[in-house]
C-alpha positions as CSV (number, residue, x, y, z in Angstrom):
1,X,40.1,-6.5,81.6
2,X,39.9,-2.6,81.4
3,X,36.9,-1.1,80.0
4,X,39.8,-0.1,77.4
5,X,40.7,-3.1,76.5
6,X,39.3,-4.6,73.3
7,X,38.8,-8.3,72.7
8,X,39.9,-10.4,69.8
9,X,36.3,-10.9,68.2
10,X,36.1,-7.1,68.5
11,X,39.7,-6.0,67.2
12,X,38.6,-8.6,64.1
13,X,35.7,-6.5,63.8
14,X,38.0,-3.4,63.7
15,X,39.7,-4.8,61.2
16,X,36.4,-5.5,59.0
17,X,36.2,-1.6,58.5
18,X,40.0,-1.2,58.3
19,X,40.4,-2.9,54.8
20,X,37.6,-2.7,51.4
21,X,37.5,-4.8,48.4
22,X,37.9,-3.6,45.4
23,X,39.2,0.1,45.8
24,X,39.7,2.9,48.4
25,X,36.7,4.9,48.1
26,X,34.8,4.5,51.3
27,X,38.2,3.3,53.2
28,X,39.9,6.5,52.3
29,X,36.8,9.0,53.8
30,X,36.9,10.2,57.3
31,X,33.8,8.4,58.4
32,X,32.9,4.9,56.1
33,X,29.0,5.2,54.9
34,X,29.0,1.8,57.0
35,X,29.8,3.0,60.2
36,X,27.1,6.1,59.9
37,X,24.7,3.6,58.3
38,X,24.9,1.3,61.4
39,X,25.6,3.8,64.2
40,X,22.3,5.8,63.0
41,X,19.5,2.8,61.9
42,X,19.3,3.9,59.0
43,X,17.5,1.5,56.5
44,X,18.1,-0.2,53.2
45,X,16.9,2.3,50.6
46,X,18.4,5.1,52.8
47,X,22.2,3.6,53.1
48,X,21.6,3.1,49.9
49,X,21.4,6.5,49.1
50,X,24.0,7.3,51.2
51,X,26.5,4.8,50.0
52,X,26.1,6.3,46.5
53,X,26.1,9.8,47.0
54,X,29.5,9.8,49.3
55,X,31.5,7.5,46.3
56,X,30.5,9.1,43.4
57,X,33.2,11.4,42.3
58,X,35.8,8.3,43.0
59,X,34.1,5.1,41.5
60,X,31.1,5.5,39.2
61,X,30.7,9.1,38.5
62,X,27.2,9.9,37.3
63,X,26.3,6.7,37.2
64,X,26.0,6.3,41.1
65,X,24.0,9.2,41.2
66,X,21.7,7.9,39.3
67,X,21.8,4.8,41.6
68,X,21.4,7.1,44.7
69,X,18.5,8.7,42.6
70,X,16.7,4.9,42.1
71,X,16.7,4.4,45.4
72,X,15.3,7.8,46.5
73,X,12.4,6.7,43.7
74,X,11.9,3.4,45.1
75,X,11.2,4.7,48.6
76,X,9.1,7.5,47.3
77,X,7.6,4.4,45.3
78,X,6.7,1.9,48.2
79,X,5.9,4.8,51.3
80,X,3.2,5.8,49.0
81,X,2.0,2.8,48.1
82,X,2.2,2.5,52.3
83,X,0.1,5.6,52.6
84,X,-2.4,5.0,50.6
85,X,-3.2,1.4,51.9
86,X,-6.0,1.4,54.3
87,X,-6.7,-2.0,56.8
């Protein structure tokens, strides 16, 4: 097999991003918030964040700012809380 070539588990995987539930709006963008969100770490309240901000003007509209916006004040929330605890 050619470095190339791709296996069945992986074209499955391929075919994971390839189709969305319910709608087109991450499907339809050039890069899917999951594929950034996993080639880049990037934590829970972060993808978050991310997620929401990038389908706002085709699902929820102001409401998934307001989502993004949650999440942005619950990790404000908790790394202070972090910061301020002492061992």
């Amino acid at each position: 097999m050619s470095q190339f070539e791709v296996t069945i588990e992986e074209n499955e995987a391929f075919d994971a991003l390839a189709k969305q539930v319910a709608g087109n709006h991450y499907k339809d963008l050039p890069i899917q918030p999951v594929e950034f969100i996993h080639a880049n770490a990037i934590g829970y309240f972060e993808g978050n964040v991310i997620k929401y901000v990038s389908r706002w003007r085709k699902k929820n509209g102001i409401a998934d700012l307001e989502k993004a916006k949650h999440y942005i004040e619950l990790l404000i929330e908790l790394e202070t809380r972090r910061a301020g605890k002492t061992d």
